[in-house]
N, C-alpha and C positions, 0 to 999 in steps of 0.2 A: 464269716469268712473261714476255709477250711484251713485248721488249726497246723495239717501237714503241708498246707503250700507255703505257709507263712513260714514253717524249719524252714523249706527248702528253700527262698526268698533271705531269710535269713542267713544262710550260710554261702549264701552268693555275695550278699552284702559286706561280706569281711572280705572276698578275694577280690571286689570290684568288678566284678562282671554286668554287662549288662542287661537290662531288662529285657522281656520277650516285643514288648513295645514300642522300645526304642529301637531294635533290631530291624522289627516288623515298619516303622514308617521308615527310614533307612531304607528298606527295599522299596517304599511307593517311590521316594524321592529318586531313588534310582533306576527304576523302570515303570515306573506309573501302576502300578499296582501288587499285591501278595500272590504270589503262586505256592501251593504244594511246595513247594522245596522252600521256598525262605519259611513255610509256618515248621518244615523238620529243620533247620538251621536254628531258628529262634528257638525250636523247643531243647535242642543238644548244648547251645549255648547259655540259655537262662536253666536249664535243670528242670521245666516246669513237663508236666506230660503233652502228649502231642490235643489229644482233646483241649485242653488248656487253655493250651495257644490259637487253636483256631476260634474256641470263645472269643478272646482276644481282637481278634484278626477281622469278624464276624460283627461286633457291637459299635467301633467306632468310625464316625461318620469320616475320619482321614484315610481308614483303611482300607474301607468298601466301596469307594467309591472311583472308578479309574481316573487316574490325571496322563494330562498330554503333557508334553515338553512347556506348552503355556495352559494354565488353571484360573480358569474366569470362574467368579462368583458374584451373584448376587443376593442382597440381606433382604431375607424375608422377614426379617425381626418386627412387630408392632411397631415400632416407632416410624421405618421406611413402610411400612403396610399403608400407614395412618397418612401420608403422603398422597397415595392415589390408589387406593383398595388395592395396593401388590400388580398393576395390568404389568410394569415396567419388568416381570421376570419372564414372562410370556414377551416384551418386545424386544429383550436384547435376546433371547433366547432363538424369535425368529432371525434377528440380524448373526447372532452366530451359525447359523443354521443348526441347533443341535436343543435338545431339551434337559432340561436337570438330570444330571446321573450319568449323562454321553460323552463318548469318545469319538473324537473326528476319525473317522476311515486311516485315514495317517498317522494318526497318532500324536499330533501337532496341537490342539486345541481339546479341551473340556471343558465343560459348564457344568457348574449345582449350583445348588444355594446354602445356605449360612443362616442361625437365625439372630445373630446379633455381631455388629465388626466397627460396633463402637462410636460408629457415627451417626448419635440418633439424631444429635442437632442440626444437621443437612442432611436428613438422608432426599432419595433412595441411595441408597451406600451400596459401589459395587468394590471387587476384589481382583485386580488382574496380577497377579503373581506376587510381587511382595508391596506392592503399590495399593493403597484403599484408594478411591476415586468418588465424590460426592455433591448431590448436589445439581444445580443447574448443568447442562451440558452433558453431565457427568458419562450421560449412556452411551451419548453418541461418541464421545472420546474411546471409550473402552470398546464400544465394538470398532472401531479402526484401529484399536490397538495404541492409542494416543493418550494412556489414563496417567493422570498427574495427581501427584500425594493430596488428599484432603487437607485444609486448615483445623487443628484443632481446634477446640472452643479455650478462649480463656477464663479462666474462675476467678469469680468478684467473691467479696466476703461481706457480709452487713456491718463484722465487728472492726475496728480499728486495730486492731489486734490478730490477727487472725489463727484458728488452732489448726487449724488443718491444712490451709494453704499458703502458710509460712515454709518456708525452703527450714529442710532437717540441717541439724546445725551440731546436733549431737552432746549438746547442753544436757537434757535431761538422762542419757548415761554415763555422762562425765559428774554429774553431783549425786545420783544414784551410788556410785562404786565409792567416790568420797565420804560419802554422809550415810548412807542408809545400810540396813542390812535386807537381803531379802526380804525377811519375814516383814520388815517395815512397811519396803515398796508395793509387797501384795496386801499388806492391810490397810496402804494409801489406793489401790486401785478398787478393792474392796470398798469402801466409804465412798468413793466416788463416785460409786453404783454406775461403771461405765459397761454399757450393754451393747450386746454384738448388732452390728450394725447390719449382719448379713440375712436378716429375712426374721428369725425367733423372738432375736433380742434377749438372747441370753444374758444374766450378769457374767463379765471377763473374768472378775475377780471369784468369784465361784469356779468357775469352769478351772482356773490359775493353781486354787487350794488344789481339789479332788486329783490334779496331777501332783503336785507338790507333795500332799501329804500317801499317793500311791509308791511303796518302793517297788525298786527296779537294779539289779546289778548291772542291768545291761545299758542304764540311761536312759536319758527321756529325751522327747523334740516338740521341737514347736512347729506348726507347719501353718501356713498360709495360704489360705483359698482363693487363690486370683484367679480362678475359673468364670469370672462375673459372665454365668450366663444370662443374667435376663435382659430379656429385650427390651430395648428403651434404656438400660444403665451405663453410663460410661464412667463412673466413678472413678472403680479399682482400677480403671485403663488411666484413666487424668493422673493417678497419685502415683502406679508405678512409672511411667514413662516422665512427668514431669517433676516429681518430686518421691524418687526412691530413694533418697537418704533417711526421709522422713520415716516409711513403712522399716527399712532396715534397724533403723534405732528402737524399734518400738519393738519386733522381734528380741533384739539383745536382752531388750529391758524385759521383755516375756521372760529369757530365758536364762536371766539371772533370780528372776524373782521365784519359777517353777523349780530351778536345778537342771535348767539341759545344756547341754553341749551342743545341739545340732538342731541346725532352721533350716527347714525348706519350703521351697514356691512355688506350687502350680502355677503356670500361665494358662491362660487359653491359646492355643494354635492357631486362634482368628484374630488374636492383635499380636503381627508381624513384630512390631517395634518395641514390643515390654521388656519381652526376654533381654533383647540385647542392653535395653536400659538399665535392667536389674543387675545383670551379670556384670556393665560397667560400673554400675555402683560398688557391688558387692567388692571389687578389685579396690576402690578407691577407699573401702574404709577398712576394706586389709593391710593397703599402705600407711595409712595414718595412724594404725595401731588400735582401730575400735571393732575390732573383729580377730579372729585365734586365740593364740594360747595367752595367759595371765596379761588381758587387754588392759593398759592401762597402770601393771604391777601390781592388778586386784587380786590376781589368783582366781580369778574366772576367766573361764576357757568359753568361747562362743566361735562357732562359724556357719555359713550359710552356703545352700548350694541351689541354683535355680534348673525346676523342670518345667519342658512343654507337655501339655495334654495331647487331645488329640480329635478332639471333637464330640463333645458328650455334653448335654444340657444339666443332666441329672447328678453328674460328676461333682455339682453345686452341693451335693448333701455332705455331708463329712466323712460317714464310711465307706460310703463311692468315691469320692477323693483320695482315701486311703489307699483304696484298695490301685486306682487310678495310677496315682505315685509310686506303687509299688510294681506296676506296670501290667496292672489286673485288668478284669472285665469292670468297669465301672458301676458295678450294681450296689442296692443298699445291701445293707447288713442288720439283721435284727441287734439290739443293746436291750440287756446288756449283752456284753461287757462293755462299756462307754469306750469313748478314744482314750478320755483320760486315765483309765485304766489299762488298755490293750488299744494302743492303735498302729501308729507304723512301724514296722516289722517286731510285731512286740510290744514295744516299748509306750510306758504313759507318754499320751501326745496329747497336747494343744492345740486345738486347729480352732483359730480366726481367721475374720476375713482383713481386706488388707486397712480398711475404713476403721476398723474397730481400733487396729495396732497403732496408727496413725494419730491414737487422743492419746497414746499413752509419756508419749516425752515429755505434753504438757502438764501430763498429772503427776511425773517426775520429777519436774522443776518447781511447781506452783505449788502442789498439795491440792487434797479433795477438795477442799474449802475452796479455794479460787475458782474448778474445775465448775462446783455447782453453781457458782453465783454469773456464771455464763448465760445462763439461762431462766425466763421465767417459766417455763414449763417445770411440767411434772418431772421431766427426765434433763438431769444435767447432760451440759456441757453443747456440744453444736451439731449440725445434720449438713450432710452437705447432699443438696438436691441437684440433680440434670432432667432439665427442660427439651422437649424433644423439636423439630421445626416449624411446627403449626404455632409453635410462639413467633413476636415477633423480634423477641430477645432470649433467643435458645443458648444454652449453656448450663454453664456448673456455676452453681449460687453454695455460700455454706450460709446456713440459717439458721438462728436458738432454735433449739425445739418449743414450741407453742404458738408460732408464727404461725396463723391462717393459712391455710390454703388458698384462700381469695387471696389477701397478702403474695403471695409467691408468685401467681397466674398473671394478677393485674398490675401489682407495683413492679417484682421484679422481672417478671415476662413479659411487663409490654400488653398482655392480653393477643387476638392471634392477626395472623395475616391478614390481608386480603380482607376487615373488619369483621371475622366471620366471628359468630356466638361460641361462647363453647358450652359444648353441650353436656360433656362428662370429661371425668380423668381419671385414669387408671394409677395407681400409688406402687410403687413396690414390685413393678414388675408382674407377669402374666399368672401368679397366683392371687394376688391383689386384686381387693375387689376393687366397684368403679362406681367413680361418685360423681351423681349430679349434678350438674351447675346448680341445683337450689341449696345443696351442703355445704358448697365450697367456705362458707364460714368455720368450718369445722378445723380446729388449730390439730399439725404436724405433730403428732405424739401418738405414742403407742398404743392407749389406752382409751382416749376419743378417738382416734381412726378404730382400733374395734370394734365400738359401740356401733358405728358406722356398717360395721362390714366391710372396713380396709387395714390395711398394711399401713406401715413405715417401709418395711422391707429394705432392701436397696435404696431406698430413698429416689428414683427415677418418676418424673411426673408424666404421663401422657397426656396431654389434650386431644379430644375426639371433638371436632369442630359441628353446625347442626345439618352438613351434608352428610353427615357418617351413614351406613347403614350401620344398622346395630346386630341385626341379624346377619349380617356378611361378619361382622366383630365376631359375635359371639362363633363363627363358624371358623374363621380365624383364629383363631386363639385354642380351641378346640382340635384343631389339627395338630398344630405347636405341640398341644400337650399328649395328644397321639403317635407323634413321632417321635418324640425325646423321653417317652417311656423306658424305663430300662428293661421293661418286661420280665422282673421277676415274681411279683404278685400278680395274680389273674385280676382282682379288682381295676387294676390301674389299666395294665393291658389291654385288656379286654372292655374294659367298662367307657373308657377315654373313647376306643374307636368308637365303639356302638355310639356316645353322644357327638360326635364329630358327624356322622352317616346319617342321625337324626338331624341336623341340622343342617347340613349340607342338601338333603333334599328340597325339591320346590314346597311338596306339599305342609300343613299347619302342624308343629309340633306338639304332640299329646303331652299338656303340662303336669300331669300324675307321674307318667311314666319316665321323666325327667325329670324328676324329683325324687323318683326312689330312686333313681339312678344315681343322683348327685349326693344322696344317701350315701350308697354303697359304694361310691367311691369315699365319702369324706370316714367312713367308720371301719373299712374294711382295708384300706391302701396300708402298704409299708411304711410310706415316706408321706412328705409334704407335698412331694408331686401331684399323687395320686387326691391327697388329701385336700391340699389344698386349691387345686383347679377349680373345681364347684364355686369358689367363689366369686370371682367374674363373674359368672354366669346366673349363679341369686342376685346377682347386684341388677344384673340387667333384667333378670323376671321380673324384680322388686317395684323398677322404675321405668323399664321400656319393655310392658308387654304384651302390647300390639305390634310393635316393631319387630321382636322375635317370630309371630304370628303364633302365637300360642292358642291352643283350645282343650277345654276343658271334655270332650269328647260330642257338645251339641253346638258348634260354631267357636269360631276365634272368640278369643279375650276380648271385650272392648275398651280403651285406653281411659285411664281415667283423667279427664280432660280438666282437673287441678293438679294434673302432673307435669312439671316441667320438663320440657324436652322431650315427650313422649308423644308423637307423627308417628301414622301407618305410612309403608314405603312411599305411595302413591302419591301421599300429599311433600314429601322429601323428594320427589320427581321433579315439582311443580315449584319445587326452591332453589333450583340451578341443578346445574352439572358438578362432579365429581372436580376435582381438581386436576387439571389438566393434567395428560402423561407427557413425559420425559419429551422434549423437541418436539410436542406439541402429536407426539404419537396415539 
């Protein structure tokens, strides 16, 4: 990130001005879209140059896209995909008479689409103004205009005890300031080996030092990635909206143990209800005295402030979050210089996700010791999983880490609808590879799901039942990662369409040429994006690849018939239909 926008970002940030992106949706919200004058307003009031700001204006899916007075959406996310192959964006689309990206004649009505809005547990999940709507009936309500708030899911926990979906109580930063000294509580989260829940798995307590022991005159933050893009996760949506005392305590406790003064929080713009949730948290533990100045009589200063994004997939990475929050083009950034050394406006930054912050009150209160003995896996402490609607117990489950994946599908899912087989599951979100029904023995942990060729990541589970097509998957997911490109590296940019266009064709896909391809994305990309997409899609050559219709350049692949789950289309023809659309559409 250029080191002169960051001054000029900077010296906006002491007079309180506002960002060129906050400016800029402000004018959608206002007139349904950016013209020429609001991107020279945004660029005179943020400081930033006018090229800048139309970057800005240019990249995010809130900005580019025209809204009427009413803003329909529908989630194209994997999990509402996995529903009924995606027909339901195509049939509310004809009922609104308009196609993704349009504006009514009048100006009255818009459609797009979304690729995740939280409700993977009933989808297909539509969006009509600040109302999510899900579920049976769901379409036909929203196209008369009649759409009624979805039921959340509620979260069971295996343990009697629960770490993560126990209501924040603020214990573990009331015996922190009592008892411990920084250097303590980051050498308690240290030993606890508590590792970022948001896709890497980084150790927190690592990540904690490298800012800690970074100086700074100007202070350090801790920032929060509630951008939870990936399709199929409603995690970070369950903890901020139902339980943000919880994620707020764990920030404090971040940011007495680093040395910061200042937390902030991306939201995502597509879960309407967080923000407000957060911001009323935020108020209520400024009254109680667990947030400002010497919280407590400790002589530690803390406070938080929450932002909305703005529609950016890749916004998930941490230097595109950064730059995001500071009301940038959402793109990565090469490292070094890490966050925790230069991140937000300057300053050493911490940036978790809100799942990861969430273990930390209990490892405040308990110590490492209790923390580990949660779990008989390889990785202390708990995972909390969401189940997408092809279960027949879809929700948010928190589980030790080592718990089986059959375990989670069949004891706590239910196994799926309608009796159908499952055929594969996707882990972690649409980087995440995808595993067989014949693995699912394979225990939740970081280091056996690699082995695999999968994730922990987000901890979100797909089930792909045995009507899936796999080559319509694989072409799915492939678009996903072609659209939510940030388009700064040509590998990702470029290399994503080209495999999307491959796959999207009728004819057999050349398995060489899709393989060097998923090369040069995994070896040549900036981010995990670009990097980590390939994997899906080895998972599927791996195990379904006659399904793909792959050929070696003298005739298709032919399936190897000790593979489970692996049907040419034609015999998946002859095993039913598709799961009905929407109202039987």
């Amino acid at each position: 990130m250029s080191h002169n926008l960051i001054e000029m970002l900077r010296a906006r940030e002491r007079d309180g001005e506002p960002t060129a992106m906050s400016i800029l949706k402000d004018a959608v919200r206002d007139h349904g879209e950016v013209t020429d004058d609001d991107r020279r307003r945004a660029a005179e009031r943020s400081g930033l140059p006018e090229a800048t700001v139309y970057g800005i204006s240019s990249f995010y899916d809130d900005l580019t896209e025209p809204r009427g007075h009413r803003h329909v959406a529908a989630c194209n996310g994997t999990a509402c995909w996995a529903a009924n192959a995606g027909d339901y964006v195509g049939d509310l689309g004809e009922r609104l008479g308009l196609k993704p990206g349009e504006r009514s004649e009048d100006g009255e009505v818009s459609y797009g689409t979304v690729y995740c809005l939280g409700f993977c547990h009933s989808g297909p999940a539509f969006r009509d103004g600040e109302v999510v709507d899900a579920g049976e009936g769901a379409l036909a309500r929203v196209a008369g205009g009649a759409a009624v708030q979805a039921e959340e899911p509620e979260g069971r926990s295996v343990l009697d005890e629960p770490v993560l979906l126990r209501p924040g109580d603020w214990s573990g930063l009331t015996h922190a300031l009592e008892s411990m000294s920084p250097e303590e509580l980051l050498e308690e989260v240290k030993e606890a080996n508590l590792r970022g829940r948001g896709g890497a798995g980084f150790p927190a307590g690592k990540k904690w030092e490298f800012a800690r022991n970074t100086d700074s005159p100007d202070g350090k933050a801790i920032v929060v990635n509630g951008d939870e893009g990936d399709p199929g996760s409603y995690i970070d949506k369950h903890l901020m909206e139902r339980n943000p005392d919880l994620l707020i305590e764990g920030m404090a406790l971040a940011g007495y143990a680093v040395g910061a003064e200042r937390g902030l929080v991306l939201v995502r713009s597509e879960y309407p209800l967080s923000m407000p949730a957060l911001r009323a948290a935020v108020e209520r533990a400024r009254e109680a005295g667990h947030l400002g100045e010497d919280i407590h009589g400790s002589g530690f200063d803390f406070d938080i402030d929450i932002e909305e994004g703005a529609g950016s997939y890749v916004v998930g990475e941490e230097t595109a979050l950064l730059g995001s929050l500071m009301g940038l083009r959402g793109t990565v950034s090469a490292r070094p210089p890490f966050p925790a050394q230069r991140g937000w406006h300057g300053k050493p930054t911490v940036v978790n996700n809100v799942e990861t912050l969430c273990n930390v009150p209990f490892i405040a209160s308990n110590g490492a010791e209790a923390y580990s003995a949660l779990s008989p896996g390889v990785t202390p402490g708990t995972k909390l999983v969401c189940l997408n609607e092809r279960f027949r117990n879809p929700g948010l489950h928190e589980v030790r880490f080592g718990t089986t994946v059959r375990e989670i599908c069949e004891d706590l899912g239910g196994g799926l609808v309608d009796d159908r087989e499952i055929s594969a599951v996707q882990i972690g979100g649409p980087l995440g590879g995808i595993l067989p029904a014949k693995l699912l023995d394979t225990p939740l942990d970081f280091d056996e799901l690699a082995d695999v060729g999968c994730m922990v990541g987000h901890g979100s589970i797909l089930a792909f039942d045995d009507q899936t097509d796999m080559r319509a998957l694989a072409t799915h997911l492939l678009e996903f990662g072609a659209e939510e490109s940030c388009g700064k590296c040509f590998p990702c940019r470029i290399g994503l369409q080209r495999a999307h266009e491959m796959s999207a064709r009728p004819e057999l896909i050349d398995r060489g040429r899709l393989e060097e391809l998923l090369e040069t994305l995994e070896l040549g990309s900036l981010c995990a994006h670009g990097g980590g997409m390939p994997a899906p899609i080895r998972s599927l050559i791996e195990h379904f690849p006659s399904e793909l219709g792959l050929t070696n350049g003298d005739g298709p692949d032919q399936p190897d018939l000790g593979a489970e789950g692996d049907r040419r289309p034609e015999e998946k023809a002859q095993a039913g239909p598709q799961q009905p659309a929407e109202d039987g559409a």
